[in-house]
C-alpha positions as CSV (number, residue, x, y, z in Angstrom):
1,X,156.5,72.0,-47.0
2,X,155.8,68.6,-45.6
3,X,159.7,66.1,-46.3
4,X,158.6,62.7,-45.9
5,X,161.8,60.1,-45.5
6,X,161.8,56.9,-48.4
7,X,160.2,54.9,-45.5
8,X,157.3,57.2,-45.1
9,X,156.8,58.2,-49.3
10,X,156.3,54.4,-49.7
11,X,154.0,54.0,-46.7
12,X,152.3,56.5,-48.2
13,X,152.0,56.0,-51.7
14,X,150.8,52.3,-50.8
15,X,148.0,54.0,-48.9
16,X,146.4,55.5,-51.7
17,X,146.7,53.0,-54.0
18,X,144.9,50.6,-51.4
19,X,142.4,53.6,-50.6
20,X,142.0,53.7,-54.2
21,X,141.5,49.9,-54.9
22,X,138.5,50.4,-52.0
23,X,136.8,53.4,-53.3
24,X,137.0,51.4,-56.8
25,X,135.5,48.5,-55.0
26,X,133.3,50.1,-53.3
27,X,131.3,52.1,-56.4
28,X,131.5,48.5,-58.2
29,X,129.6,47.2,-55.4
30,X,127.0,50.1,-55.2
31,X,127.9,52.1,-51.7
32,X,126.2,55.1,-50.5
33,X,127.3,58.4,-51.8
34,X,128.1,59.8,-48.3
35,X,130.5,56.7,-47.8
36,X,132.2,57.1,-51.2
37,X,132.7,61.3,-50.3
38,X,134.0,60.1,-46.8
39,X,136.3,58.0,-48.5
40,X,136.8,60.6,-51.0
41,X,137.8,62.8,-48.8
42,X,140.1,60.6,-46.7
43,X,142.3,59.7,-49.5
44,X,142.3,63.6,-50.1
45,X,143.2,64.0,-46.3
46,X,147.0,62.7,-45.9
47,X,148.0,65.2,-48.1
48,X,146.6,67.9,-45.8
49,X,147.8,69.8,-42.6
50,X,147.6,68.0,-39.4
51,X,143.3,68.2,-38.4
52,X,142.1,68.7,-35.1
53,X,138.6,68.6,-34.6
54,X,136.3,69.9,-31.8
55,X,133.3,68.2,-31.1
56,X,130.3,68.2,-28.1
57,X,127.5,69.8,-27.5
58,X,126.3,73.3,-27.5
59,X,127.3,75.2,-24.1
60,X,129.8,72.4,-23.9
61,X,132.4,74.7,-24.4
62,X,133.9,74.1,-27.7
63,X,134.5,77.8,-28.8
64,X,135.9,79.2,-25.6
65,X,138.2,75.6,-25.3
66,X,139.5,76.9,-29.0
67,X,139.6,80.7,-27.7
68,X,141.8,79.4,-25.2
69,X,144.4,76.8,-27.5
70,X,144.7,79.6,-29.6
71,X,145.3,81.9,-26.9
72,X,142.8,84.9,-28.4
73,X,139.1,85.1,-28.5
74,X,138.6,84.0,-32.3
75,X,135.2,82.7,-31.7
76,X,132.1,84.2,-30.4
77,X,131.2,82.3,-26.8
78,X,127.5,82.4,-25.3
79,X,124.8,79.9,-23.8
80,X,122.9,79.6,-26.9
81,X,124.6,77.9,-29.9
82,X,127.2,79.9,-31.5
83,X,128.5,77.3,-34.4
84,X,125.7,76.7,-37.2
85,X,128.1,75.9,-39.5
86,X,131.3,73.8,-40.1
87,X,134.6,76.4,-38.9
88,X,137.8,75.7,-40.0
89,X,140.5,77.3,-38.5
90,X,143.6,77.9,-40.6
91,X,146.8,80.1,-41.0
92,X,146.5,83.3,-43.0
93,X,148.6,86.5,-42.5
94,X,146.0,88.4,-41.6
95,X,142.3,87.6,-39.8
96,X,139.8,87.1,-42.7
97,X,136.5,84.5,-43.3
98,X,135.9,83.2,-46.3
99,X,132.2,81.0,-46.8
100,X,133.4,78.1,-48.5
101,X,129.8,77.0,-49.1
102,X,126.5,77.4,-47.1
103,X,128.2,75.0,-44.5
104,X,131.7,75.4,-44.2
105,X,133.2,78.9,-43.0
106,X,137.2,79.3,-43.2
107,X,138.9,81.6,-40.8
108,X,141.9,82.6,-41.3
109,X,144.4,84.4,-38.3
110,X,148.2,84.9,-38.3
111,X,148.5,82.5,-35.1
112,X,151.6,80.5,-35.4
113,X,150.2,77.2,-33.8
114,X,148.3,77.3,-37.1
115,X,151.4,76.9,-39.1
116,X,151.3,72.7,-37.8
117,X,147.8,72.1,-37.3
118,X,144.1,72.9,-38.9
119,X,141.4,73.4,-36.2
120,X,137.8,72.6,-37.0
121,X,134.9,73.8,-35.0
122,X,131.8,71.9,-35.1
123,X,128.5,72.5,-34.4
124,X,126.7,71.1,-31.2
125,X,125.6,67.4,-31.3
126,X,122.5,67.5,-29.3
127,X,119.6,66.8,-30.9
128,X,118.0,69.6,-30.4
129,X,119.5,71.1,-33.4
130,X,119.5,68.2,-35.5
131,X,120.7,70.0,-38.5
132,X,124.0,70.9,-36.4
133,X,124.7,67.2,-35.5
134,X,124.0,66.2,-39.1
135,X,126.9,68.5,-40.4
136,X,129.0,67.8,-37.4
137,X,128.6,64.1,-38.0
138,X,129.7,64.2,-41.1
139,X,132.8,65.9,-40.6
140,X,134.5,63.8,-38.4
141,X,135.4,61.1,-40.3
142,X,138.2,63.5,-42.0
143,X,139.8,64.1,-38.6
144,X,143.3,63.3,-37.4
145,X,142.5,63.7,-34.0
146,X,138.9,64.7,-32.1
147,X,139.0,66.2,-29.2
148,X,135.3,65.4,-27.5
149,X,134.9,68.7,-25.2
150,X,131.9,67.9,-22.4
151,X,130.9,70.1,-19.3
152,X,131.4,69.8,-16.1
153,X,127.9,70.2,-14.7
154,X,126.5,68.4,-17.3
155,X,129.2,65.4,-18.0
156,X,128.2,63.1,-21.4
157,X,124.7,63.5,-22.2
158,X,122.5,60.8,-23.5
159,X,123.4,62.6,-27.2
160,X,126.7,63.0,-26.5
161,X,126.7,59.4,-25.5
162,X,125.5,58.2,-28.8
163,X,127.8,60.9,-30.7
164,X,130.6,59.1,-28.9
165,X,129.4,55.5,-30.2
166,X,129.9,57.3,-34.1
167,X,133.2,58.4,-33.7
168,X,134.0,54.6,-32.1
169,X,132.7,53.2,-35.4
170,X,135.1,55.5,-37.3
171,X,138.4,54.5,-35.7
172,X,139.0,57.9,-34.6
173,X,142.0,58.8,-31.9
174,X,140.0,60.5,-29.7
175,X,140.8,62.8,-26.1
176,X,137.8,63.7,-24.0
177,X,138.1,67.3,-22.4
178,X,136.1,68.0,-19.3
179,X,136.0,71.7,-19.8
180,X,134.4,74.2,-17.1
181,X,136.1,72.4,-14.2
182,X,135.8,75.6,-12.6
183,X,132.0,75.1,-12.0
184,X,132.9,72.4,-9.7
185,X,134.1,73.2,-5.9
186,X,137.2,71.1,-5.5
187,X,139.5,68.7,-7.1
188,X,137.3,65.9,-5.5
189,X,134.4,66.7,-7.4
190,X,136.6,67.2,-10.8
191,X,137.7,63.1,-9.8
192,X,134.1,62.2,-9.4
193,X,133.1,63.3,-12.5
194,X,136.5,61.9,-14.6
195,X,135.4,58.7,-13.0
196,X,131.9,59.3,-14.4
197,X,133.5,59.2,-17.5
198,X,136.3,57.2,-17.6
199,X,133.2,54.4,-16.8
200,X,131.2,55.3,-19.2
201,X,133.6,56.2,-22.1
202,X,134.7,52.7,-21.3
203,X,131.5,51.1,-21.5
204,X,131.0,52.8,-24.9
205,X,134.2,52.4,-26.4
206,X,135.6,49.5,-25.6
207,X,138.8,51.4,-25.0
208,X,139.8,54.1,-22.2
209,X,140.6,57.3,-24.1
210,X,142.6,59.9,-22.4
211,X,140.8,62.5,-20.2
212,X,142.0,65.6,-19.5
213,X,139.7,68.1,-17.1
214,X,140.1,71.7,-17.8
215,X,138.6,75.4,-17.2
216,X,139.4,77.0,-20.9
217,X,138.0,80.3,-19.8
218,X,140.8,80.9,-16.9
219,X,143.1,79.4,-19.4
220,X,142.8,82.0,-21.9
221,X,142.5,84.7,-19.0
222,X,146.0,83.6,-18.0
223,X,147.7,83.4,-21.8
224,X,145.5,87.5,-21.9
225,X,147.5,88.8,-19.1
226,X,146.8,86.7,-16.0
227,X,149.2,84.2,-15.8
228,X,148.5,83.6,-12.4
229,X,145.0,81.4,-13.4
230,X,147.3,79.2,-15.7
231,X,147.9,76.3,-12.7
232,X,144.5,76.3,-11.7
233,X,142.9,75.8,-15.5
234,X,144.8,72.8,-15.6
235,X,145.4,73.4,-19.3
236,X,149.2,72.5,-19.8
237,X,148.9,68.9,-19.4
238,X,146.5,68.8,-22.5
239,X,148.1,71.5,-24.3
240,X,151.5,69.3,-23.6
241,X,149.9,66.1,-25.3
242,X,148.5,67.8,-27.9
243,X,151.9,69.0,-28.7
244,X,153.4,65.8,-28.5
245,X,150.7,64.4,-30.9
246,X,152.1,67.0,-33.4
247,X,155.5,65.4,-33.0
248,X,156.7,65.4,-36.9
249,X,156.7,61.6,-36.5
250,X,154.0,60.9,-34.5
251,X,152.2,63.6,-36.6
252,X,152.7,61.5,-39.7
253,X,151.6,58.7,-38.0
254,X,148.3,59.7,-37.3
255,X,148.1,61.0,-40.6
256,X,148.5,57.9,-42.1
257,X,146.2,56.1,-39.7
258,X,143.4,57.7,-39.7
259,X,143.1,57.2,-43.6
260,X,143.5,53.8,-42.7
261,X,141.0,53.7,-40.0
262,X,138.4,54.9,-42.1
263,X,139.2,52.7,-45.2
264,X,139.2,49.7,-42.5
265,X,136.0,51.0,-41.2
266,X,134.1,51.3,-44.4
267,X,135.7,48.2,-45.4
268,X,134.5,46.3,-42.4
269,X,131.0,47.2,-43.1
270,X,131.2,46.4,-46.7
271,X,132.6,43.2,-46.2
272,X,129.8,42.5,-43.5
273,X,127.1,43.8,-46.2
274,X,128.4,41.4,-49.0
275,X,128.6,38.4,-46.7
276,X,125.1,38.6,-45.2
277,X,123.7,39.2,-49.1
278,X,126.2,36.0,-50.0
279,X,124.5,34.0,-47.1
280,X,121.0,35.4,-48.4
281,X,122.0,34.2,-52.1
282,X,123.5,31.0,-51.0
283,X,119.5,30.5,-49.4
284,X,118.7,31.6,-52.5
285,X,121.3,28.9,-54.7
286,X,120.0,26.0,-52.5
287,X,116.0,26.7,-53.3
288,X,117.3,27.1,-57.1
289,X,119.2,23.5,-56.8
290,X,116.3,22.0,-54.7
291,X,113.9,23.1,-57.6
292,X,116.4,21.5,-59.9
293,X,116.4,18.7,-58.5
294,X,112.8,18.6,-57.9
295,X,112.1,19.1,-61.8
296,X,114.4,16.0,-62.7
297,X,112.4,13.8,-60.1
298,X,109.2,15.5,-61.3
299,X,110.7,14.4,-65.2
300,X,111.6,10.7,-64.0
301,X,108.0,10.2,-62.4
302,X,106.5,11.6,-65.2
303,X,108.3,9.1,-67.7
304,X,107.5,5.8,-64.9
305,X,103.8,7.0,-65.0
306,X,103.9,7.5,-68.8
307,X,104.9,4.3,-69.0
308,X,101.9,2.9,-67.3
309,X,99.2,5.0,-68.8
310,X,101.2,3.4,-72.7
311,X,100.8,-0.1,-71.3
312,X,96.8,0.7,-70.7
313,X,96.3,1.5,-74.4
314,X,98.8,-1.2,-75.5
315,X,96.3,-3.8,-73.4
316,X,93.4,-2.5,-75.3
317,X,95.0,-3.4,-78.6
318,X,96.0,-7.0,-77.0
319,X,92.2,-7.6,-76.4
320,X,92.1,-6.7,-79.9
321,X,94.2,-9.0,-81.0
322,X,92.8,-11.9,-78.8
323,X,89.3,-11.3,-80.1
324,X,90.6,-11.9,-83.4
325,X,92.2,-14.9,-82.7
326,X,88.6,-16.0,-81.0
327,X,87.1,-14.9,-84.1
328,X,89.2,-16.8,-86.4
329,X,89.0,-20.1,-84.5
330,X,85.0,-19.8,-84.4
331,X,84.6,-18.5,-88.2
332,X,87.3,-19.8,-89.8
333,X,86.0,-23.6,-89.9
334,X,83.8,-26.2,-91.7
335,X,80.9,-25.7,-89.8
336,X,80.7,-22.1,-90.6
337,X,81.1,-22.3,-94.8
338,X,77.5,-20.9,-95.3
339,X,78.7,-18.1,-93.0
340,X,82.0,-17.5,-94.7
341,X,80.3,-17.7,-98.0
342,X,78.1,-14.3,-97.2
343,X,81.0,-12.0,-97.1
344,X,79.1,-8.5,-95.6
345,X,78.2,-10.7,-92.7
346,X,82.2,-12.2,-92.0
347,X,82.7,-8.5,-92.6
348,X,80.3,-6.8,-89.9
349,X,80.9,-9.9,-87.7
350,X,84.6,-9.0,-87.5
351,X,83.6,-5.2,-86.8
352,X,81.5,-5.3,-84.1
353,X,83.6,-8.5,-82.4
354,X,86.7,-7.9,-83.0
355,X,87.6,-4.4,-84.1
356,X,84.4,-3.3,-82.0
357,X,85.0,0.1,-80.1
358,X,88.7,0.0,-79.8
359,X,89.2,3.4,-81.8
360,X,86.9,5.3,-79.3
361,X,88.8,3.7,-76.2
362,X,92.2,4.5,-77.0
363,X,90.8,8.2,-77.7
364,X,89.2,8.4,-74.6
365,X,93.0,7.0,-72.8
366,X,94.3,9.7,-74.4
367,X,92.2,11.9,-73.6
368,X,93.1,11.0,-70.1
369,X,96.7,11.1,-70.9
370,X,96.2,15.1,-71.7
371,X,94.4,16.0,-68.6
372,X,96.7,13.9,-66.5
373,X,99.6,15.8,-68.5
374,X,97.7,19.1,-67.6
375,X,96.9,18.2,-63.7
376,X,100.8,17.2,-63.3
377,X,102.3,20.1,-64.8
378,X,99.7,22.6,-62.9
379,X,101.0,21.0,-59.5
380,X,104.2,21.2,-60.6
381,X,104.1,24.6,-61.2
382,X,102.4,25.8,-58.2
383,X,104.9,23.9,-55.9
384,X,107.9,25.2,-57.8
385,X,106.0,28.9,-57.5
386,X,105.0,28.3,-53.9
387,X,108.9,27.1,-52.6
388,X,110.1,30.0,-54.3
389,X,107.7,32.6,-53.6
390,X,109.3,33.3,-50.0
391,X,112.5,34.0,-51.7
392,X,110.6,37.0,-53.4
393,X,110.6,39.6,-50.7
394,X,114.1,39.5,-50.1
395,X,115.4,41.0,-53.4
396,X,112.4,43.1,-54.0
397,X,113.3,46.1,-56.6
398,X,116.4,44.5,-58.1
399,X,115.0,41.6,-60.1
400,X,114.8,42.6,-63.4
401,X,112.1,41.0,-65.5
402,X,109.0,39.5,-63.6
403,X,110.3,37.7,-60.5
404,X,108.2,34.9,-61.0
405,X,105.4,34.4,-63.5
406,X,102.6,33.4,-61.9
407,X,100.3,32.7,-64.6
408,X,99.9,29.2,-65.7
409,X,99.7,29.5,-69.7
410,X,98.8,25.5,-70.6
411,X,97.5,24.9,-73.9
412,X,95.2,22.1,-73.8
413,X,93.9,22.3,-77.3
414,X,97.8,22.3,-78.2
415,X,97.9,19.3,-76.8
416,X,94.9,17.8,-78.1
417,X,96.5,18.8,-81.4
418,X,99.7,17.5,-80.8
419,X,99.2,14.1,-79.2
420,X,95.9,13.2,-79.8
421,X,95.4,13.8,-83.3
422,X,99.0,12.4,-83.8
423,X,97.7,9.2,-81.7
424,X,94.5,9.1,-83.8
425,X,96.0,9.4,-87.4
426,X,97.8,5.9,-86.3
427,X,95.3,4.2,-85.2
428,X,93.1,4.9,-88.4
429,X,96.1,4.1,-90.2
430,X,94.7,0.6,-89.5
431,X,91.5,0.6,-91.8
432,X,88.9,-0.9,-90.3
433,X,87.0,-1.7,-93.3
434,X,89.4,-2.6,-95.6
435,X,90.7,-5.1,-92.7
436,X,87.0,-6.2,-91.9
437,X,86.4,-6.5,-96.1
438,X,90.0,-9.0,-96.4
439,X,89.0,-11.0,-93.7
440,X,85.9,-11.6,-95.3
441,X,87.4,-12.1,-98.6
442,X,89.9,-14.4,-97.4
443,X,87.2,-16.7,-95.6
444,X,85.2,-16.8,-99.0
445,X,88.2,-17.8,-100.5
446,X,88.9,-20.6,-98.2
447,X,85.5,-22.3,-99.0
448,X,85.9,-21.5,-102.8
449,X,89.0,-23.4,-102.6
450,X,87.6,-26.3,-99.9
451,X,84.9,-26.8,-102.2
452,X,86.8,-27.1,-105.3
453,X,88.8,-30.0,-103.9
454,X,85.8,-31.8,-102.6
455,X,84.2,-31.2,-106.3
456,X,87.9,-32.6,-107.5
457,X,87.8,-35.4,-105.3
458,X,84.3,-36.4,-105.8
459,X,84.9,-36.3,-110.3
460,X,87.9,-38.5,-109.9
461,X,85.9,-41.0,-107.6
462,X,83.4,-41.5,-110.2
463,X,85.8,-42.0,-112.8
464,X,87.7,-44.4,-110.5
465,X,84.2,-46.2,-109.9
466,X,83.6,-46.3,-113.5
467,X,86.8,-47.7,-114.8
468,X,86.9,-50.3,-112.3
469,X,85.5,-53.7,-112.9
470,X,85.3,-55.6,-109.3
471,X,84.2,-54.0,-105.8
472,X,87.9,-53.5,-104.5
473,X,87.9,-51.3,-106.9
474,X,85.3,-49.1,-106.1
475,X,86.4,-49.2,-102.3
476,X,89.3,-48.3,-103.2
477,X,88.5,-45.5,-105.3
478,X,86.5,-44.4,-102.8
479,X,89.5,-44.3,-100.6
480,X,90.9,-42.0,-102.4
481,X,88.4,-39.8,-103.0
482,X,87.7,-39.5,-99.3
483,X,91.6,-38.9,-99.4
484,X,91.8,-36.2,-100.9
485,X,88.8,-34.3,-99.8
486,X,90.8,-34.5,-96.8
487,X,93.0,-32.7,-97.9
488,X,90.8,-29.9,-99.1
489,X,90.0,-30.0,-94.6
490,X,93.0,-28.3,-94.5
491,X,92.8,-25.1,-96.4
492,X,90.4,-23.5,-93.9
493,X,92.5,-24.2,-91.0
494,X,95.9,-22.7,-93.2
495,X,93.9,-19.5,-93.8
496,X,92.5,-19.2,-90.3
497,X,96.4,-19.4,-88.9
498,X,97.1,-17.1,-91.8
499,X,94.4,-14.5,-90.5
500,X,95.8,-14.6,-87.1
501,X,99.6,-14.0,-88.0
502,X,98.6,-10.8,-90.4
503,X,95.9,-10.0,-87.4
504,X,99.1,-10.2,-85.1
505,X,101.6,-8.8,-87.4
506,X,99.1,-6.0,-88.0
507,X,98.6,-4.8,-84.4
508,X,102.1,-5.3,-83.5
509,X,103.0,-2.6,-86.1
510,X,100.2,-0.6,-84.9
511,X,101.4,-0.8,-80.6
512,X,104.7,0.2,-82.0
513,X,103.6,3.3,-84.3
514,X,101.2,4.3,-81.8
515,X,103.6,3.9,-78.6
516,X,106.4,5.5,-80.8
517,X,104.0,8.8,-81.8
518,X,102.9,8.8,-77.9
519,X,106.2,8.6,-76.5
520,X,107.5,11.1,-78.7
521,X,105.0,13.6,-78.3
522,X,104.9,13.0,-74.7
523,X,108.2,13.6,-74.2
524,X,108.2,16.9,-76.4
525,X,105.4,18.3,-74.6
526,X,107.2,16.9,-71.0
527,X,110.7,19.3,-71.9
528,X,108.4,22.2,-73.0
529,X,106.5,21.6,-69.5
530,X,109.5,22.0,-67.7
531,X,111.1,24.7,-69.9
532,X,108.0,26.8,-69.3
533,X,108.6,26.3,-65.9
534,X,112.4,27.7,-66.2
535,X,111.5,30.5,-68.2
536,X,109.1,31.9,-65.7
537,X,111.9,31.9,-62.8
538,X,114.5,32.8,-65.1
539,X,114.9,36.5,-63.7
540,X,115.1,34.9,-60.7
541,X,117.9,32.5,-61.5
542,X,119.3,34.7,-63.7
543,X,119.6,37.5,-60.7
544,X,120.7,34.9,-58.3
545,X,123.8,33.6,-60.6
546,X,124.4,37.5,-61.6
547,X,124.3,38.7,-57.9
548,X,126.0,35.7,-56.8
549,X,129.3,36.1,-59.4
550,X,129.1,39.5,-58.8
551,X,129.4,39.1,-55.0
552,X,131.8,36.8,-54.8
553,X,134.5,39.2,-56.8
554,X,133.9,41.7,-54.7
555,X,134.0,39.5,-51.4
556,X,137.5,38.7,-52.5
557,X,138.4,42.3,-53.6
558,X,137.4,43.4,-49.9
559,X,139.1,40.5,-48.6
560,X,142.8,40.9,-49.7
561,X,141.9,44.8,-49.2
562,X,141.3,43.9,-45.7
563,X,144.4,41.9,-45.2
564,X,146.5,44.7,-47.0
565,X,144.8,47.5,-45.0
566,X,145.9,45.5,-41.5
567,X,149.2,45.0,-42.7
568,X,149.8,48.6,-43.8
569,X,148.1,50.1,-40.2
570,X,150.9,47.5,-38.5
571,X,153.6,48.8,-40.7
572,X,152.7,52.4,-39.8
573,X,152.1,52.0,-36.1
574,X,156.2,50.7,-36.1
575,X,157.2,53.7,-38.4
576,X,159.6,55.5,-36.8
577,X,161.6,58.7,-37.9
């Protein structure tokens, strides 16, 4: 049994509460299966034996290199590959193999190194076998320490190069054994090849791992009875740092580290993942403000333009008006009494000259005002669609709901139905006959009265002529005859600036009911415009303020796991005993 010190339990248990807080993080976010096992099985691993594991290609090496730490030919050795499965070398009293599953063997043998450390045996990583190097792959991320066995006479292959550039990627603590230094013909040519790949380890690495050259078949000829080979396999130095990596401190060390490594690893990437998708949705956040900000300018044109296309039909009801006032001043007035006394033709007059074809032109500016509705929210909808159709692509498959619908539904006879016939039940609120018919009435009214004064004035003339006796007084009745048929002059002129202030009263009313209905409707159908316009990018917005939420939590949960993950791998590397 493992006895940690207070130091080392606390280390420890805040190590698998951070591991935990990742793997939590991590299935919130959606990561891959294999990464959640890996981490699985890291957070599993510290409370295991110490792990070595053997990697390299097949021939490398690996078996005999084990044969020989062990100091017994455990494993089969050969040319061809041996290992087509995961080995895993443990303590037992007595030798026995147990198939944990199609790719994992256990091997048990009463070897007391195995009391300290678990051995795993991998299969080769060439890709030849590609099955092997998928299962060997795999495996190392649970190590403690890998021990990267390569041949002599054929020193880091192009697949062991690339095998090397994986176990980089994990963190690992890693020791490169150049086994089969016996190949070689003298110590110069084993210092060549270290150079070879002290180089190139560098160059792939980053760091300069320790090498150690060996010849593991004379070492396990020298532990079988020829202790003689022992100097010349060279195998003490590594067997001595091996040893020293299974120091109980150091030991724990490494145990805790590696756990680490990998959590920092996978957290690294994760982190990397979420900000590249953040800077994708903050692409995505600006085209959803600019296309804000696009449909209020498009809403504040709209309204200017409205405005302009009103003023049009208002004009055609101010020609109205002024015809009227025209029609008045020539109708309205002495000269015309045989006119005003035929009352169908004041009547028809004031149709066709004043009233005329007004109805028919404000239909046909409405009419205008539909389609240029219809043409303006069309273009609007294609340039909305076509600035945000090149976001599409990038979140294909995890939009839910149509990404954009691209179908432009406008209903022109809704339209029709809702601001034209609005617009036309005001303007035939103003009855044209019934107008036409009081004007008429109102001029036959003015000469009805006009003439009853002049009949007045010319009775009390007479009378005035008759009672008086000398010639002043028939002048002077006279005068005052002619006095007051004047006066009867200005009843036509009272009614024809009587007509023009109901004429003008009249139309006012009907600009401001007919501007009122437009406006209204106008800006109805304007909000449904542009809410048809949000709806059909809703699952876009909807997914980019989802995703966006979504990813920032987690960028923050990495984050602070990052910063604790540092802290805690400082922490360890000072643990002492």
């Amino acid at each position: 049994m493992r006895i940690l010190n207070q130091n080392q339990e606390d280390l420890l248990s805040l190590e698998r509460n951070l591991l935990n807080d990742l793997q939590m993080a991590l299935v919130s976010f959606g990561a891959s299966k294999s990464d959640l096992d890996t981490l699985n099985q890291s957070i599993r691993q510290v409370d295991d034996l110490f792990l070595l594991v053997i990697v390299g290609e097949f021939n490398a090496g690996k078996s005999s290199f084990i044969n020989a730490l062990l100091g017994e030919r455990l494993l089969k050795e050969g040319v061809t590959p041996t290992t087509t499965q995961i080995n895993i070398i443990r303590y037992s009293d007595e030798n026995q193999e147990t198939l944990k599953d199609k790719n994992i063997l256990v091997i048990g043998a009463p070897i007391p190194v195995l009391h300290e450390i678990s051995i795993v045996d991998t299969p080769g990583t060439n890709a030849v076998i590609r099955k092997h190097e998928e299962i060997t792959s795999q495996f190392v991320p649970r190590s403690d320490l890998v021990l990267f066995v390569t041949s002599a006479d054929r020193p880091l292959s192009e697949s062991e190069r690339a095998f090397l550039q994986q176990i980089r990627d994990w963190g690992k603590k890693l020791v490169i054994v150049l086994n089969k230094i016996d190949l070689l013909q003298n110590d110069d040519e084993v210092e060549q090849v270290k150079d070879f790949i002290k180089d190139n380890s560098f160059a792939l690495l980053g760091i300069q791992p320790e090498i150690f050259s060996v010849s593991s078949r004379l070492a396990l000829q020298a532990k079988q009875g020829n202790p003689h080979l022992w100097h010349a396999s060279h195998f003490e130095e590594l067997e001595q740092h091996i040893k020293s990596s299974l120091d109980e401190t150091e030991r724990v060390r490494l145990k805790l580290l590696n756990p680490v490594g990998v959590g920092l690893n996978l957290n690294q990437r994760y982190y990397d993942i979420v900000q590249s998708r953040l800077n994708l949705l903050n692409d995505d956040w600006e085209v959803i403000s600019s296309v804000e900000r696009q449909l209020n300018l498009y809403k504040d044109d709209m309204v200017h333009d409205f405005d302009y296309r009103i003023s049009d039909i208002e004009n055609i009801l101010f020609e109205m008006e002024q015809r009227g006032q025209n029609f008045f001043e020539e109708y309205l007035r002495i000269a015309r009494i045989p006119d005003l006394l035929k009352k169908d033709r004041i009547q028809n007059a004031f149709k066709l000259e004043v009233i005329a074809d007004v109805p028919q032109q404000i239909e046909t500016k409405i009419q205008e005002l539909i389609d240029w509705m219809v043409d303006r929210d069309f273009r609007q909808w294609q340039a909305v669609l076509e600035h945000l159709e090149k976001r599409k692509n990038a979140h294909e498959g995890k939009i839910i709901g149509d990404s954009f619908n691209t179908t432009f539904q406008y209903n022109r006879e809704h339209l029709i139905e809702s601001v034209a016939n609005r617009a036309k039940r005001v303007v035939d609120g103003y009855d044209r006959h019934l107008e036409s018919e009081s004007i008429a009435e109102g001029a036959q009214n003015a000469v009805a009265a006009a003439a009853a004064i002049e009949v007045g004035a010319v009775g009390l003339g007479t009378l005035i002529a008759v009672l008086a006796s000398s010639v002043a007084a028939d002048v002077t009745g006279i005068l005052v005859a002619s006095a007051v048929a004047v006066l009867g002059l200005f009843v036509i002129p009272a009614k024809r600036r009587k007509a023009n202030q109901d004429l003008t009263e009249k139309l006012k009313n009907l600009r401001e009911q007919l501007v009122k209905t437009l406006s209204t409707q106008f800006n109805h159908e304007l909000d449904r415009s542009l809410e048809r316009i949000n709806t059909a990018i809703s699952p876009y917005t909807r997914f980019v303020r989802s995703e966006r939420d979504s990813l920032d939590q987690v960028n923050e949960e990495l984050s602070q796991l990052q910063i604790h993950l540092i802290n805690l791998e400082k922490q360890i590397k000072q643990m002492t005993s």
